[in-house]
C-alpha positions in Angstrom: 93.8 95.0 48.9 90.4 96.0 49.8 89.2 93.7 52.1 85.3 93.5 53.2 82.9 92.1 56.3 79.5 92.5 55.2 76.7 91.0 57.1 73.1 90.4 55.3 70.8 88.4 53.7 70.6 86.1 50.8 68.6 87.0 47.8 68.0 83.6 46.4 69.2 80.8 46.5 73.2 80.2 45.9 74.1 78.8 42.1 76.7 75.9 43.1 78.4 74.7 39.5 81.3 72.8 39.0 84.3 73.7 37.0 87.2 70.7 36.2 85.9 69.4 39.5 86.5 72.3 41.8 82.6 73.4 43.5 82.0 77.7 42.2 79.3 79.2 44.6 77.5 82.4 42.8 74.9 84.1 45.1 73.8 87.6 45.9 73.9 89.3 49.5 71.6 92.0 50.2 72.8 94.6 52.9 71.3 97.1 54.9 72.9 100.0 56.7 70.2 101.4 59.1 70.6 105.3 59.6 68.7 107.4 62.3 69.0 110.6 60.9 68.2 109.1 57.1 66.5 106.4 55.4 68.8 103.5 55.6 70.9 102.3 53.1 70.6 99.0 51.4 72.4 97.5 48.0 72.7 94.1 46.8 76.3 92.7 46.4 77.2 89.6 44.1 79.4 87.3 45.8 81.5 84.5 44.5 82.8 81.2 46.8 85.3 78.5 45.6 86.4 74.9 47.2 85.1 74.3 50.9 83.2 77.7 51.4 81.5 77.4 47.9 80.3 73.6 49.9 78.7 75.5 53.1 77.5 78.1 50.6 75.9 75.8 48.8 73.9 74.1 51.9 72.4 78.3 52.5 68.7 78.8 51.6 67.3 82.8 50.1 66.9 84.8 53.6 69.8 82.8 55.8 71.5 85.9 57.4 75.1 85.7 57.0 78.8 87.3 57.7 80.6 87.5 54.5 84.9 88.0 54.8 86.5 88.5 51.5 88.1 91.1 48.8 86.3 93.8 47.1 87.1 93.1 43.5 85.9 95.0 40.3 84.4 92.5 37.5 84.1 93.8 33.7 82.3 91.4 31.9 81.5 93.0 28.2 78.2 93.2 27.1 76.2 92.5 23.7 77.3 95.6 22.6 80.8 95.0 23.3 80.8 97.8 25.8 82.7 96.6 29.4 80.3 97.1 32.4 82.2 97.0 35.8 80.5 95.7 38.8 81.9 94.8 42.0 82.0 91.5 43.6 83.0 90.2 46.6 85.7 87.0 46.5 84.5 85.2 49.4 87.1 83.7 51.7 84.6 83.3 54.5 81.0 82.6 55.4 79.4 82.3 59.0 76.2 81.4 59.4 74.2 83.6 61.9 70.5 82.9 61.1 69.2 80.1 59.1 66.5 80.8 56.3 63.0 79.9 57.8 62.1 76.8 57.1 58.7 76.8 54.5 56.0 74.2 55.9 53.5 72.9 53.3 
């Protein structure tokens, strides 16, 4: 099993929907490897949460900081044209909070 620890940002905010009565959190972590001998490297990782962590996911605003523990999975949803696109995706088993998005003041 390949198992991840990423640490980063949220993109927007998560998509919380409910399937049969069972909470599915959707959201999108952006990560950022910083590099002193090259420009740093960043990518943006879709994440997926069921049952209690999809619920704390679901309380996170775009830009909370976060630790992410799950599996590195590969998706292959097919497309339009009937051709399979892989993407990974990270089943999340975890989520720790370690900065709250900024709070927007009207």
């Amino acid at each position: 099993m390949k198992r991840a620890q990423l640490v980063g940002q949220l993109v927007d905010n998560p998509l919380i929907r409910f399937v049969r009565q069972h909470p599915i959190a959707t959201f999108t972590l952006d990560v950022c490897e910083p590099s002193s001998e090259s420009p740093s490297f960043a990518f943006s990782l879709p994440c997926v949460a069921w049952g209690a962590v999809a619920e704390t996911v679901g309380q996170l605003r775009a830009a909370a900081l976060v630790r992410v523990q799950g599996r590195l999975c590969w998706y292959s949803p097919r497309a339009t044209t009937g051709q399979e696109q892989s993407t990974p995706v990270v089943n999340v088993r975890a989520v720790t909070v370690l900065a709250p998005a900024a709070v927007e003041v009207r």
